[in-house]
Structure formats: structure tokens, C-alpha cells
KOLSE-855219 format. One record per residue: x, y, z of N, C-alpha, C in turn. Coordinates in nm, 3 decimals. Example, Ala and Ser with C-alpha at 12.3 -4.5 7.8 and 13.67 -1.06 7.14 Angstrom:
# residues 2
+---------+---------+---------+---------+---------+---------+---------+---------+---------+
:     n_X :     n_Y :     n_Z :    ca_X :    ca_Y :    ca_Z :     c_X :     c_Y :     c_Z :
+---------+---------+---------+---------+---------+---------+---------+---------+---------+
:   1.319 :  -0.569 :   0.780 :   1.230 :  -0.450 :   0.780 :   1.320 :  -0.330 :   0.780 :
:   1.285 :  -0.225 :   0.708 :   1.367 :  -0.106 :   0.714 :   1.290 :   0.003 :   0.787 :
+---------+---------+---------+---------+---------+---------+---------+---------+---------+
***
This chain:
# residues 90
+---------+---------+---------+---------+---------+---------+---------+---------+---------+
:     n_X :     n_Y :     n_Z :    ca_X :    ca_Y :    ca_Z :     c_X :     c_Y :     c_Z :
+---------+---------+---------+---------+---------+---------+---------+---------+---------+
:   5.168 :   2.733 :  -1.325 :   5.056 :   2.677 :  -1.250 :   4.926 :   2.741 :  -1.298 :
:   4.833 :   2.698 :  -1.322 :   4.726 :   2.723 :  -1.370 :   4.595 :   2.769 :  -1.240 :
:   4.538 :   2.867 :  -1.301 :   4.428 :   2.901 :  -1.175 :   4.338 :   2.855 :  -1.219 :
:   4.270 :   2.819 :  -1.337 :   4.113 :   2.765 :  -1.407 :   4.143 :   2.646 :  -1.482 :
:   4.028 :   2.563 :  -1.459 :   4.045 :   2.477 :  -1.527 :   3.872 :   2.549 :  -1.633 :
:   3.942 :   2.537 :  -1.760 :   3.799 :   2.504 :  -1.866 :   3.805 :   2.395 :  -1.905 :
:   3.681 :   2.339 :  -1.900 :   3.624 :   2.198 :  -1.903 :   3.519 :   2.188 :  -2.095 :
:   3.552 :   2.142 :  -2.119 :   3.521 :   2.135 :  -2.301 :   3.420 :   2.017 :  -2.290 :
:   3.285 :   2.020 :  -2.334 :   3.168 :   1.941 :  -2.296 :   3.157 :   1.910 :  -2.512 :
:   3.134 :   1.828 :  -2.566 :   3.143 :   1.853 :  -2.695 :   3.105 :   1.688 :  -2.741 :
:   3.101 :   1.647 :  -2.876 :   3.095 :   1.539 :  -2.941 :   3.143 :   1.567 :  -3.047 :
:   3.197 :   1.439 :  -3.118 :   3.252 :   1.413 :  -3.274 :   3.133 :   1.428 :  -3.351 :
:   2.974 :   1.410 :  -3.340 :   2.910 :   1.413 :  -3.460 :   2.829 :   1.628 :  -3.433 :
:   2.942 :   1.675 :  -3.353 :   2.857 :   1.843 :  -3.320 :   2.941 :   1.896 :  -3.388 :
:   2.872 :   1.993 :  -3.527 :   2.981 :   2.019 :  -3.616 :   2.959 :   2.198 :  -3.543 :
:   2.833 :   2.223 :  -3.449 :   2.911 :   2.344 :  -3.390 :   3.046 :   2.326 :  -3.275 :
:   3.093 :   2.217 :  -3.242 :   3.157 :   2.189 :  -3.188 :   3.282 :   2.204 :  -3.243 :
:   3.317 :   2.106 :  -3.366 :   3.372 :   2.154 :  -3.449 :   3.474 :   2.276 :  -3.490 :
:   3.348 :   2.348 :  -3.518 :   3.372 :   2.499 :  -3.577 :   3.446 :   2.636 :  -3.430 :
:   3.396 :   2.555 :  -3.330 :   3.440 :   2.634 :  -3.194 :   3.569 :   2.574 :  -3.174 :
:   3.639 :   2.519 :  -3.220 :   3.783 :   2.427 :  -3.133 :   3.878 :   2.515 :  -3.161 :
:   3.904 :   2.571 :  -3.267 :   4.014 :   2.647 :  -3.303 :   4.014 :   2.750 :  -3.178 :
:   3.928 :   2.822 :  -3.146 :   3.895 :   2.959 :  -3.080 :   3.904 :   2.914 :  -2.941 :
:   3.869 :   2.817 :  -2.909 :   3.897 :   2.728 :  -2.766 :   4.027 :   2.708 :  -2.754 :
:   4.098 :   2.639 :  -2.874 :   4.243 :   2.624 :  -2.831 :   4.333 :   2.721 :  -2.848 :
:   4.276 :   2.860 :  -2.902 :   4.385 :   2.968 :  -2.909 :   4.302 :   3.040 :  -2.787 :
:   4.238 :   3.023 :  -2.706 :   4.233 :   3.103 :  -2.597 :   4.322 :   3.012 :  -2.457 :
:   4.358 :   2.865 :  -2.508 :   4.381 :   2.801 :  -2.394 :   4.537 :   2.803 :  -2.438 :
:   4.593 :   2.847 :  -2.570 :   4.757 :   2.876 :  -2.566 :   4.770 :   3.031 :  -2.548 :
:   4.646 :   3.088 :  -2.560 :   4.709 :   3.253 :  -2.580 :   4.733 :   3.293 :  -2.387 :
:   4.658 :   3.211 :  -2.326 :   4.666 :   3.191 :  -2.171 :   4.679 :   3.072 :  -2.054 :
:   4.751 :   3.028 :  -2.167 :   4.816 :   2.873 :  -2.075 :   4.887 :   2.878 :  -1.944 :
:   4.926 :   3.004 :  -1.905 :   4.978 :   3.001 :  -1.773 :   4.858 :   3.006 :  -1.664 :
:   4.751 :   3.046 :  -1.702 :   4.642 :   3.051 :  -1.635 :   4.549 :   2.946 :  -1.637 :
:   4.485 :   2.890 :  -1.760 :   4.389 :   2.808 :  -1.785 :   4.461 :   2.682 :  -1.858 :
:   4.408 :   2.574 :  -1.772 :   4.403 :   2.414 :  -1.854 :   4.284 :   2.350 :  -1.936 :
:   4.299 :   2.312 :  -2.041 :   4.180 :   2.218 :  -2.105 :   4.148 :   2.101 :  -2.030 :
:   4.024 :   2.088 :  -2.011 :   3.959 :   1.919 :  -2.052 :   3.850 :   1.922 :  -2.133 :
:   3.895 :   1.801 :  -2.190 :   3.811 :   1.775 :  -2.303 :   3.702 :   1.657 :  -2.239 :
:   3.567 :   1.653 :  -2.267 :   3.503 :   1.557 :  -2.199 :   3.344 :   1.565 :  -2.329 :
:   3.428 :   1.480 :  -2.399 :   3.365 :   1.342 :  -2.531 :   3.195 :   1.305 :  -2.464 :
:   3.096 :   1.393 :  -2.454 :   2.957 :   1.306 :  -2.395 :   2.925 :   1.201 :  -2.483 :
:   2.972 :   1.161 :  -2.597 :   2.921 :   1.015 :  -2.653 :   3.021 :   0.916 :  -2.614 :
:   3.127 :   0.956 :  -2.484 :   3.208 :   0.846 :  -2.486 :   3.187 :   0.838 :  -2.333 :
:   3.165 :   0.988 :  -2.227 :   3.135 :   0.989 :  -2.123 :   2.977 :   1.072 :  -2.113 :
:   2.882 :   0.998 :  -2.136 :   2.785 :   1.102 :  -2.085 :   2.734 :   1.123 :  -1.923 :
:   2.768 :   1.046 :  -1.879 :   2.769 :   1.001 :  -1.729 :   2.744 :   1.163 :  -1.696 :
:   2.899 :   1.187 :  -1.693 :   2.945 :   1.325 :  -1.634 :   2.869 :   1.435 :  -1.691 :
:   2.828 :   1.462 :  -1.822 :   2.750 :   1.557 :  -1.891 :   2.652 :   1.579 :  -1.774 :
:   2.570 :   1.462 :  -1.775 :   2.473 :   1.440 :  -1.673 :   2.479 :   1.503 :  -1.552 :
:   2.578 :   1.442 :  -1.511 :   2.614 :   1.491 :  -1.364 :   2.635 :   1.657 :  -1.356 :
:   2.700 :   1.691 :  -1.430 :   2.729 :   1.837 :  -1.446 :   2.565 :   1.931 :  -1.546 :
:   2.494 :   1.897 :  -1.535 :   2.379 :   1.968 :  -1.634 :   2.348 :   1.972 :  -1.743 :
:   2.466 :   1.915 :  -1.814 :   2.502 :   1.993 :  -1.960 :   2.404 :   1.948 :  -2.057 :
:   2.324 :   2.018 :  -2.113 :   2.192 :   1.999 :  -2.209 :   2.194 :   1.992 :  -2.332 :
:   2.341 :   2.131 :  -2.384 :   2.355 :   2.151 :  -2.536 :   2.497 :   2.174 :  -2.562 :
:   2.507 :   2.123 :  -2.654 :   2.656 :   2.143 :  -2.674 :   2.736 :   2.265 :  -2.828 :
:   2.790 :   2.306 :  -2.771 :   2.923 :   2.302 :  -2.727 :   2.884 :   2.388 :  -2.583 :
:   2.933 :   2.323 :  -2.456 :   2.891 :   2.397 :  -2.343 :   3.048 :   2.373 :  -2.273 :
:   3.129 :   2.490 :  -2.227 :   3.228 :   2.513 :  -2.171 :   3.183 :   2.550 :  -2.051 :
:   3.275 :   2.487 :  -1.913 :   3.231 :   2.543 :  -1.828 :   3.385 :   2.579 :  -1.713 :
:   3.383 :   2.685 :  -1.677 :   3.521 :   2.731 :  -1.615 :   3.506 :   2.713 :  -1.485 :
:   3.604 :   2.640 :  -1.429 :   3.627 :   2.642 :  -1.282 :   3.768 :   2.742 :  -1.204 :
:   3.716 :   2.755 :  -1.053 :   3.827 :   2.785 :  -1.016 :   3.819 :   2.700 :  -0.903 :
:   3.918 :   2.683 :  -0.842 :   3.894 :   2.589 :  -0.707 :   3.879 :   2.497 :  -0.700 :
:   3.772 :   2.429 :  -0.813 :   3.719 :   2.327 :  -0.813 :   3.535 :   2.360 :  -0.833 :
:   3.528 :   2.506 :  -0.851 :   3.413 :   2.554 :  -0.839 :   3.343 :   2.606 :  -0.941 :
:   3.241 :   2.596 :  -0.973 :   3.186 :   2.652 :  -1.141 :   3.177 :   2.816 :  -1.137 :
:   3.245 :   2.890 :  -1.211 :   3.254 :   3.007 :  -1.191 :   3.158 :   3.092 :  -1.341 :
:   3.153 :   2.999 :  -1.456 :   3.124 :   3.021 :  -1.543 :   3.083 :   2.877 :  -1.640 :
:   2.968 :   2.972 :  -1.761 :   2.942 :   2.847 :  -1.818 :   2.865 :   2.926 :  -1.910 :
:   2.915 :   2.873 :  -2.045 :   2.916 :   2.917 :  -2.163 :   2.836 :   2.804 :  -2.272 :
:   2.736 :   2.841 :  -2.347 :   2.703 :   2.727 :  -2.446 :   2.676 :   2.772 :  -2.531 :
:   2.675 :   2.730 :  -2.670 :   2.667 :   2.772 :  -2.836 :   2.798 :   2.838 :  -2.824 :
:   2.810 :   2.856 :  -3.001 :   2.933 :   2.975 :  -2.982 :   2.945 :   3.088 :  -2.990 :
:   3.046 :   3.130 :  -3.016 :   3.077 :   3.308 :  -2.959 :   3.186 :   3.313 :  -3.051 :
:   3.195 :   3.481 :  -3.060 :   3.329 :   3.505 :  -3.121 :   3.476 :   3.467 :  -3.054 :
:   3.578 :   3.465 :  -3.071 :   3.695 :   3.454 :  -3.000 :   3.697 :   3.544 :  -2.906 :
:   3.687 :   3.660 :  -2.925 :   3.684 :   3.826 :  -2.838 :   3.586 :   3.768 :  -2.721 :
:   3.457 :   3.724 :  -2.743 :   3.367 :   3.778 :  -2.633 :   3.404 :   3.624 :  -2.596 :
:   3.442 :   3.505 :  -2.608 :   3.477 :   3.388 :  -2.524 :   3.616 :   3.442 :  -2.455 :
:   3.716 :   3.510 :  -2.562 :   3.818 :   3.552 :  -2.429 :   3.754 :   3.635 :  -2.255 :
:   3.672 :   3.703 :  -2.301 :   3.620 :   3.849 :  -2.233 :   3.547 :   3.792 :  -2.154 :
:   3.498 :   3.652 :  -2.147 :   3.383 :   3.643 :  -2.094 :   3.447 :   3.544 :  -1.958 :
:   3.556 :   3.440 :  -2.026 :   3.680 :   3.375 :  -1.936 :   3.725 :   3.449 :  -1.870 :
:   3.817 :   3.590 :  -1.914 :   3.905 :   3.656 :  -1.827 :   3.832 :   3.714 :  -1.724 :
:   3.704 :   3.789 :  -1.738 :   3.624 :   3.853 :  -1.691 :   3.554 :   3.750 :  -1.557 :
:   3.581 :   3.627 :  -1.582 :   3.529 :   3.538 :  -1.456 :   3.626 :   3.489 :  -1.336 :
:   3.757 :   3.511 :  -1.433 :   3.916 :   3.465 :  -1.297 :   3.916 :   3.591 :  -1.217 :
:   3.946 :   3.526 :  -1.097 :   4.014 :   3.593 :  -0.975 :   4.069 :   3.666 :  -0.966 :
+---------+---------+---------+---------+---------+---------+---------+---------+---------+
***
């Protein structure tokens, strides 16, 4: 059962987007009992971008509850995106 959801804010033409996926998806298998992906495409949904703030991308944003606990944009090393996730759960 998972306690966080991270929410993946991104596009196909963001090549920092891109370059961040690997490091996104080895933090979401290196702690899959804890955290779930969504992926949310703003050139396919920008609606929600909208709705949620999101200005620049690559912008991750971690929930718990249902609640924004964290929120991350540009990238980062693997280390300080792990550190910065773990450091925000419960």
C-alpha cells in the first residue's frame, strides 16, 4: 500500500523532462512500497497543470492524503530528489 502519491507534471517536447525520467523512475522502484507515479502529459491535459499551479516543467509534486506536501521543479540530482521525497513522508 502506498502512502504518497508523486504526481509527474512534464511534456514530450521538455527535453529537461526527458533527462529527469530515469531518476524519477528509480526513485519510484527503489520505493514502490511507499510511493505511486502519475504521470500527467500538460500538452495532452493542461486543464489540470492549471488547476494545480504548475508554471515550469519538469514540476513533481508529492502528496499525502490527498494533500500537497511537496513540490519540486527543474532537476536535481537523484540523491537530493530522493532526500527531498523521503524527507517530506510521514
Amino acid at each position: 500500500m502506498s502512502v504518497a502519491t508523486l504526481v509527474k507534471f512534464w511534456a514530450p517536447w521538455c527535453g529537461s523532462c526527458r533527462l529527469y525520467n530515469p531518476a524519477i523512475n528509480r526513485l519510484v522502484v527503489n520505493h514502490s512500497e511507499i510511493i505511486e507515479l502519475i504521470d500527467i502529459d500538460v500538452s495532452q491535459q493542461p486543464e489540470i497543470a492549471e488547476q494545480r499551479g504548475v508554471l515550469s516543467l519538469p514540476t513533481l509534486i508529492l502528496e499525502v492524503a490527498g494533500e500537497e506536501v511537496l513540490r519540486l521543479t527543474g532537476l536535481m540530482p537523484y540523491e537530493k530528489l530522493e532526500e527531498a521525497v523521503l524527507a517530506a513522508l510521514p
